[in-house]
KOLDRENMAR-602802 format. One record per atom (N, C-alpha, C): residue number from 1; residue in one letter; atom name; x, z, y. Coordinates in Angstrom, 3 decimals, always signed. Atoms other than C-alpha are relative to their C-alpha. Layout:
# KOLDRENMAR-602802
+------+--------+-------+----------+----------+----------+
| lolo | drense | vexro |       xx |       zz |       yy |
+------+--------+-------+----------+----------+----------+
|  NUM |      A |    CA |        X |        Z |        Y |
...
+------+--------+-------+----------+----------+----------+
***
This chain:
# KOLDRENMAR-602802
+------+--------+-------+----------+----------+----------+
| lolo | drense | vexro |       xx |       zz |       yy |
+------+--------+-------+----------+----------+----------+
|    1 |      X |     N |   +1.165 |   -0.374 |   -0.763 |
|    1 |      X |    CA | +112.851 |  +99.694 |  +94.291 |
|    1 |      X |     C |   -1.278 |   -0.318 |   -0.781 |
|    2 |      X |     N |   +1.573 |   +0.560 |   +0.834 |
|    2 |      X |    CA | +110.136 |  +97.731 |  +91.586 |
|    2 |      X |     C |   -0.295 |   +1.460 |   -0.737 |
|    3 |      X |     N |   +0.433 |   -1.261 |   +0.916 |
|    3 |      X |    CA | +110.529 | +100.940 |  +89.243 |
|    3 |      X |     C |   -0.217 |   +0.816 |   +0.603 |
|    4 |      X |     N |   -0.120 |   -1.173 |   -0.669 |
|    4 |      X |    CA | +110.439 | +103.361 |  +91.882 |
|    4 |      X |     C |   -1.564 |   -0.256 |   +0.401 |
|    5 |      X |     N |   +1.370 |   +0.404 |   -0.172 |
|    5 |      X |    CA | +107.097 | +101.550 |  +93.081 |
|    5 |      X |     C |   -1.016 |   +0.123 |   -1.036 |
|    6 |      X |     N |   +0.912 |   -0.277 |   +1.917 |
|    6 |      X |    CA | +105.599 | +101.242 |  +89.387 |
|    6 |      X |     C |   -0.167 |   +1.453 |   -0.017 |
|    7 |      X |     N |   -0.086 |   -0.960 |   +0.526 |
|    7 |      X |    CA | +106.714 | +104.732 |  +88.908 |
|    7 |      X |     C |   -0.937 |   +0.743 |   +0.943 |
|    8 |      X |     N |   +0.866 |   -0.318 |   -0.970 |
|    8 |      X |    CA | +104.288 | +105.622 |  +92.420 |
|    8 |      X |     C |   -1.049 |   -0.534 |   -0.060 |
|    9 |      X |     N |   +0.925 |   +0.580 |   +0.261 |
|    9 |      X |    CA | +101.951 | +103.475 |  +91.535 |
|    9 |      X |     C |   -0.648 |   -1.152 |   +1.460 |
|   10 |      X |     N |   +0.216 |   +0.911 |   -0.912 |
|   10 |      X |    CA | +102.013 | +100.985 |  +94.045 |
|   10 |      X |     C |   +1.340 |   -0.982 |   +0.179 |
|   11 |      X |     N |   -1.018 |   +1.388 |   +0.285 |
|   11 |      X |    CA | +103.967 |  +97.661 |  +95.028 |
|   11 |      X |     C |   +1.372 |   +0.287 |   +0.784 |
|   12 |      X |     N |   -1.156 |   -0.125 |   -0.198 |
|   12 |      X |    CA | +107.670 |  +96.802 |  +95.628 |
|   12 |      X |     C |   -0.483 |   -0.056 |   +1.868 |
|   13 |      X |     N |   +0.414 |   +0.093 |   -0.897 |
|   13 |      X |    CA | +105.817 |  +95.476 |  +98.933 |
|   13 |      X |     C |   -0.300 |   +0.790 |   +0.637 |
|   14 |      X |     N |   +0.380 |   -0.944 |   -0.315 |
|   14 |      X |    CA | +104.428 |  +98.313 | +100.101 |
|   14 |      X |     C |   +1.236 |   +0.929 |   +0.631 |
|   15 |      X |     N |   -1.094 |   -0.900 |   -0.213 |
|   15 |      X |    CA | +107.343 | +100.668 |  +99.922 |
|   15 |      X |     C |   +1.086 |   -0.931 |   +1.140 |
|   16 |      X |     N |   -0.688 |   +0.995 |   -1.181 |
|   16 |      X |    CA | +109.417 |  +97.296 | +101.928 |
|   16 |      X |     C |   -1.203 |   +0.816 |   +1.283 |
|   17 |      X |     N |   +0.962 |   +0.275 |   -1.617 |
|   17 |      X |    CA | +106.504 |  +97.147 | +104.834 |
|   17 |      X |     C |   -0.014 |   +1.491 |   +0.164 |
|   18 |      X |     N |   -0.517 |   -1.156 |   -0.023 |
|   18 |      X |    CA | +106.985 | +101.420 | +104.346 |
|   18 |      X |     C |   +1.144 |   +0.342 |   +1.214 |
|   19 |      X |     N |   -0.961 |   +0.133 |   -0.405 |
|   19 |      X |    CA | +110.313 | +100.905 | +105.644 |
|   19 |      X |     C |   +0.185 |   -0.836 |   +0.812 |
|   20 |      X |     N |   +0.343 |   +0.795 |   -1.234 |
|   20 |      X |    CA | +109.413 |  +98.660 | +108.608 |
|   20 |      X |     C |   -0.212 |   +0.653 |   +1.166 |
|   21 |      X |     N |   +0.582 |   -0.632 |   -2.191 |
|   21 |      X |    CA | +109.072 | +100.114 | +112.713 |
|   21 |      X |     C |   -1.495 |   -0.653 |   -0.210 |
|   22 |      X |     N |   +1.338 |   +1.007 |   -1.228 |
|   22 |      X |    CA | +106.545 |  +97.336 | +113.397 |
|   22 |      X |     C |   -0.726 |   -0.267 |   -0.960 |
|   23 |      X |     N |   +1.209 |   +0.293 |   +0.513 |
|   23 |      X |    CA | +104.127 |  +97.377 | +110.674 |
|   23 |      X |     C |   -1.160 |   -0.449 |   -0.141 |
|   24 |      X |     N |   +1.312 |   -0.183 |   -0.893 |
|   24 |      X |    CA | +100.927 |  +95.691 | +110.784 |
|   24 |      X |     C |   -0.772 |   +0.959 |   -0.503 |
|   25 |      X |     N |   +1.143 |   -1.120 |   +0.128 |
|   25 |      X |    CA |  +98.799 |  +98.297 | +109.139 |
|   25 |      X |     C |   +0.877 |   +0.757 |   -0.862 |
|   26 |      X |     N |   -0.933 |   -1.516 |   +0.974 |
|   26 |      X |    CA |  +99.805 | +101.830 | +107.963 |
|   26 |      X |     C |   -0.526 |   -0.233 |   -1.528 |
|   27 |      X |     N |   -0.227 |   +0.143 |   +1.284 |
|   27 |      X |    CA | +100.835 | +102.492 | +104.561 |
|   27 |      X |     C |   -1.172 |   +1.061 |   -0.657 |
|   28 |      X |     N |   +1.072 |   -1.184 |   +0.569 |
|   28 |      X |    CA |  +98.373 | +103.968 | +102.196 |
|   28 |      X |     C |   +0.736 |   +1.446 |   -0.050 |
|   29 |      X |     N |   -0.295 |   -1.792 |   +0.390 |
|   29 |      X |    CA |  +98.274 | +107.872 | +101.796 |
|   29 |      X |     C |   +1.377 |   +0.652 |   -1.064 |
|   30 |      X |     N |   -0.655 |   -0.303 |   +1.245 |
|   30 |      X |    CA |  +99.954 | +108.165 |  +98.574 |
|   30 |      X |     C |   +1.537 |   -0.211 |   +0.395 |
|   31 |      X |     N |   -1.243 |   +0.545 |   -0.346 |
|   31 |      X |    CA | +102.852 | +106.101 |  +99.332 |
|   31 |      X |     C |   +0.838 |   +0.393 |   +1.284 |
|   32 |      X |     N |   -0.659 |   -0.360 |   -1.660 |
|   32 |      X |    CA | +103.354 | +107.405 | +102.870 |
|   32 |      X |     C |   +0.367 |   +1.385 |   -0.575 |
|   33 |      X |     N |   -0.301 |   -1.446 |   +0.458 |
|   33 |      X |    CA | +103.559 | +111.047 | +101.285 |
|   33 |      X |     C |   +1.064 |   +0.092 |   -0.727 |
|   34 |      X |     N |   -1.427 |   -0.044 |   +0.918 |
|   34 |      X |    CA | +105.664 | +110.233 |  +98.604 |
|   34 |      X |     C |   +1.579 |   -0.545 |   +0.302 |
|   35 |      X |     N |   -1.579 |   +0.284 |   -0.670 |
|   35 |      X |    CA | +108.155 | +108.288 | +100.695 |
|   35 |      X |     C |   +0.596 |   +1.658 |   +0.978 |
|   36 |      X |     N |   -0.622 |   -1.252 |   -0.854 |
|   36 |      X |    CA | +108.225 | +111.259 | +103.229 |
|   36 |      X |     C |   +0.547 |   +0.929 |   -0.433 |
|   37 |      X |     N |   -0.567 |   -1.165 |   +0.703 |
|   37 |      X |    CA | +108.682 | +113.879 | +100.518 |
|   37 |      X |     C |   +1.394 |   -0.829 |   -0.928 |
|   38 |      X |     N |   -1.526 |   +0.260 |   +0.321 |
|   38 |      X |    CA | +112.016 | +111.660 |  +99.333 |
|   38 |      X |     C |   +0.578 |   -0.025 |   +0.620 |
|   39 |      X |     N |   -0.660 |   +0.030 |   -0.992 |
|   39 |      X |    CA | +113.147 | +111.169 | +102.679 |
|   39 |      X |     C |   +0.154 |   +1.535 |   +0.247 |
|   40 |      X |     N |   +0.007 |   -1.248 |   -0.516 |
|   40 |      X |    CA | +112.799 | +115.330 | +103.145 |
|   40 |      X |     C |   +1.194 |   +0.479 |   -1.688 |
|   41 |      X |     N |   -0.567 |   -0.442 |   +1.080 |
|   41 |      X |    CA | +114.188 | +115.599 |  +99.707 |
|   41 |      X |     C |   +1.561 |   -0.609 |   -0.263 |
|   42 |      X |     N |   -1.220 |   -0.146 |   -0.468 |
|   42 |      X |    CA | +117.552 | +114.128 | +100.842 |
|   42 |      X |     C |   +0.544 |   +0.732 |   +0.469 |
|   43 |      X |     N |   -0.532 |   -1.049 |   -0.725 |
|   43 |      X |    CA | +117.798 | +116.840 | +103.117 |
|   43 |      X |     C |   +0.687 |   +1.279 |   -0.849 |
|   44 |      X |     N |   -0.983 |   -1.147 |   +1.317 |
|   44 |      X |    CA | +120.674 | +119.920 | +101.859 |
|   44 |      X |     C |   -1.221 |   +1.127 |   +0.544 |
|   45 |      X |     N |   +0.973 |   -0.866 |   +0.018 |
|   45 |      X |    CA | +117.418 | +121.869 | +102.805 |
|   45 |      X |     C |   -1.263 |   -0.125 |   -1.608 |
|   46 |      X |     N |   +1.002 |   -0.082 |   +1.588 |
|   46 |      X |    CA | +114.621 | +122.856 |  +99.135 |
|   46 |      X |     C |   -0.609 |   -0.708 |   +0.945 |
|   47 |      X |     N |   +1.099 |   +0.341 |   -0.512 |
|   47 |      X |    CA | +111.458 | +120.853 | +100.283 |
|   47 |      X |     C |   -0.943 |   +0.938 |   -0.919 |
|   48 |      X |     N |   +0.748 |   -0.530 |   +0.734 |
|   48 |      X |    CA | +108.498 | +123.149 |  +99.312 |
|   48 |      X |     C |   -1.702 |   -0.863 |   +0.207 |
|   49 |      X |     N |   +1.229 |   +0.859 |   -0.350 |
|   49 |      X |    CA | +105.581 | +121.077 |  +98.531 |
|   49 |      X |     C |   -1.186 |   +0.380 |   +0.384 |
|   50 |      X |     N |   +0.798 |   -0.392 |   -0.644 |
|   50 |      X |    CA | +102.736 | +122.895 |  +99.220 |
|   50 |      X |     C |   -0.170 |   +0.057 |   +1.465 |
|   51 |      X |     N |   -0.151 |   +0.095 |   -1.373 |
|   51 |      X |    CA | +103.530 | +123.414 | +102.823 |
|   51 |      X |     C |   +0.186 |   -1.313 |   +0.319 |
|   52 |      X |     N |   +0.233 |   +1.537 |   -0.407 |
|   52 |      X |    CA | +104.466 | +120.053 | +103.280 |
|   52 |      X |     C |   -1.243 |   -0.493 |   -0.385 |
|   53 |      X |     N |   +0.983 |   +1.040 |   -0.020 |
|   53 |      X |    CA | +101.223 | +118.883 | +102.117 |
|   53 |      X |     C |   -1.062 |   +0.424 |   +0.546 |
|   54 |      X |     N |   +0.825 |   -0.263 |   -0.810 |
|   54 |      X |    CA |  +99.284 | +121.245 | +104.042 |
|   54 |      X |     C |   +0.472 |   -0.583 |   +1.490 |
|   55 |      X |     N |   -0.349 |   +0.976 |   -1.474 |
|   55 |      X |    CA | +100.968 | +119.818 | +107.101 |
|   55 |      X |     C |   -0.110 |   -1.131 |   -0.070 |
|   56 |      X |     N |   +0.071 |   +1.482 |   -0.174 |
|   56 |      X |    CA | +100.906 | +116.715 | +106.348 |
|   56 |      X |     C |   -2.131 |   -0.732 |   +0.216 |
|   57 |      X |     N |   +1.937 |   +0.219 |   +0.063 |
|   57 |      X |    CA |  +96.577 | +116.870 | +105.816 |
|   57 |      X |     C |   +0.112 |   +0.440 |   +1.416 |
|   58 |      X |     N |   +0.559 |   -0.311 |   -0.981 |
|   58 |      X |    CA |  +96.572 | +118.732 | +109.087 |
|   58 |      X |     C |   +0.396 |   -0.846 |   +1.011 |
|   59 |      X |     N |   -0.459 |   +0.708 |   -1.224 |
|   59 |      X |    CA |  +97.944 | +115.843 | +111.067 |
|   59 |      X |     C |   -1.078 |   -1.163 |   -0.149 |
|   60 |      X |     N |   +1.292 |   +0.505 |   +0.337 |
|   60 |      X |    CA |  +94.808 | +114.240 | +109.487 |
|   60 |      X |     C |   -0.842 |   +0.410 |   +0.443 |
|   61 |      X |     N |   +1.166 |   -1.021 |   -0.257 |
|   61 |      X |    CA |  +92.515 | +116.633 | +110.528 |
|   61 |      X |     C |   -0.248 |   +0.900 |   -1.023 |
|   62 |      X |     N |   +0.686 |   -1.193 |   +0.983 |
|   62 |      X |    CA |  +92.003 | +118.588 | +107.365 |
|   62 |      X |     C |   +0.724 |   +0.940 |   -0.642 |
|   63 |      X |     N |   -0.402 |   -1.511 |   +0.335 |
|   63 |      X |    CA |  +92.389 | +121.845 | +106.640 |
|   63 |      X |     C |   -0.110 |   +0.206 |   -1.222 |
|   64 |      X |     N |   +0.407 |   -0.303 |   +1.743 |
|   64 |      X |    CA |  +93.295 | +122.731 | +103.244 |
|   64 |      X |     C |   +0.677 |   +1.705 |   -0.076 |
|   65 |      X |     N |   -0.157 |   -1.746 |   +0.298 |
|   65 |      X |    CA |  +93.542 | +126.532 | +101.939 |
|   65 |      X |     C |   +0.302 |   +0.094 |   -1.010 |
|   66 |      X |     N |   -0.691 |   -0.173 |   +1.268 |
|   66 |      X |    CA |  +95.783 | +127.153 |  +99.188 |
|   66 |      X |     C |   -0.667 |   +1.596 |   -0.544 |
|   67 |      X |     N |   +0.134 |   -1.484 |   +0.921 |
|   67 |      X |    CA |  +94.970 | +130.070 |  +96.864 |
|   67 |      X |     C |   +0.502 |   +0.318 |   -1.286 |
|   68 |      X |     N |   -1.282 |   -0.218 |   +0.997 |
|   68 |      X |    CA |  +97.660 | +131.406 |  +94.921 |
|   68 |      X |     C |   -0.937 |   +0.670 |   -1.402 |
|   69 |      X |     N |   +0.796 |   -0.677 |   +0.868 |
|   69 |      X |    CA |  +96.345 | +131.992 |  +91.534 |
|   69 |      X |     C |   +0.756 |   +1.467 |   -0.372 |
|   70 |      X |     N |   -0.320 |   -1.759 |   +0.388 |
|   70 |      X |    CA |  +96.460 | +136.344 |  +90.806 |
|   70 |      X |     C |   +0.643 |   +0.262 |   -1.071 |
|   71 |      X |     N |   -0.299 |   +0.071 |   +1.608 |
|   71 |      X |    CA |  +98.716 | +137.277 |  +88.037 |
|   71 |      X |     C |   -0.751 |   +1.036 |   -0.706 |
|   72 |      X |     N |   +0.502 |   -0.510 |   +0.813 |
|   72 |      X |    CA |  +97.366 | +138.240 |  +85.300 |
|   72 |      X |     C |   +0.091 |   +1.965 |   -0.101 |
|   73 |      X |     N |   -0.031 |   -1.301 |   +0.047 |
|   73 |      X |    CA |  +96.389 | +142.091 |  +84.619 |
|   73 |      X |     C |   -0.055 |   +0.480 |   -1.582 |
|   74 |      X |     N |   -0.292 |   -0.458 |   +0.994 |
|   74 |      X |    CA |  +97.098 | +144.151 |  +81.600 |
|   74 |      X |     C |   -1.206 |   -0.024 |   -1.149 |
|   75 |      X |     N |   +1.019 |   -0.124 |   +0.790 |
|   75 |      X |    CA |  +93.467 | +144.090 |  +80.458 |
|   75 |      X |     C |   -0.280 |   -1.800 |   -0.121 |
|   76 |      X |     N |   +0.398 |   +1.449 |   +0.489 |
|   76 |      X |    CA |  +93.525 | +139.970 |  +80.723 |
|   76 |      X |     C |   +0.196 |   -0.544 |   -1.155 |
|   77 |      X |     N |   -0.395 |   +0.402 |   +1.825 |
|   77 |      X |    CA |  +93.783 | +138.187 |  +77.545 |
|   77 |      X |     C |   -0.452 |   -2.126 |   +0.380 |
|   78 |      X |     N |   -0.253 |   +1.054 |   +0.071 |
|   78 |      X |    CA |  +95.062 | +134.534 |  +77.779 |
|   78 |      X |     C |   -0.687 |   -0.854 |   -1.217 |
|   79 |      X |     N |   +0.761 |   +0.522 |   +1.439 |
|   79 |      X |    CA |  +93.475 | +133.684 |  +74.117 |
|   79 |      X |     C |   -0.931 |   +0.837 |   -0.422 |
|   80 |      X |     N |   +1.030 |   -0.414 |   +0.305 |
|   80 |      X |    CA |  +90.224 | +134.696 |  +73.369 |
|   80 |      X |     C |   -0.365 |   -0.123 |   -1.698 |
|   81 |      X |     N |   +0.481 |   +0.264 |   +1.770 |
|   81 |      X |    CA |  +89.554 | +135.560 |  +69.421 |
|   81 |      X |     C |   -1.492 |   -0.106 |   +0.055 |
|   82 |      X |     N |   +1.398 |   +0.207 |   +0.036 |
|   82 |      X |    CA |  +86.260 | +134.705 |  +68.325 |
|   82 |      X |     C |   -0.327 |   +0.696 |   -1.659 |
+------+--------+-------+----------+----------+----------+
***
């Protein structure tokens, strides 16, 4: 669980009191997201992250608006000569 914490960037502690009912104070953002998206990522269902993280902001209140970037068109040019 220490490397899994390191590797999230937060403590072995954290991810424990995570995994607690009776918490005294909620877990930061980061850590609450990233546990939820391993706990979903057990499931024999894909997790698609985008959607999960627009749901997960809107139980926050905030509205986020994804915008798929356009593919490219025949006249685009990825490398610009100079």
């Amino acid at each position: 669980m220490e490397d899994f914490a390191r590797l999230i960037g937060t403590t072995r502690q954290s991810l424990s009191m995570w995994e607690k009912a009776e918490r005294p104070s909620p877990p930061s953002r980061t850590s609450d997201l990233l546990m939820k998206l391993v706990r979903q990522s057990l499931s024999p269902k894909p997790v698609d992250l985008l959607p999960f993280l627009v749901e997960e902001a809107r139980k926050w209140g905030v509205v986020i608006q994804v915008n798929l970037p356009r593919p490219a068109g025949p006249n685009d040019t990825l490398i610009q000569r100079v």
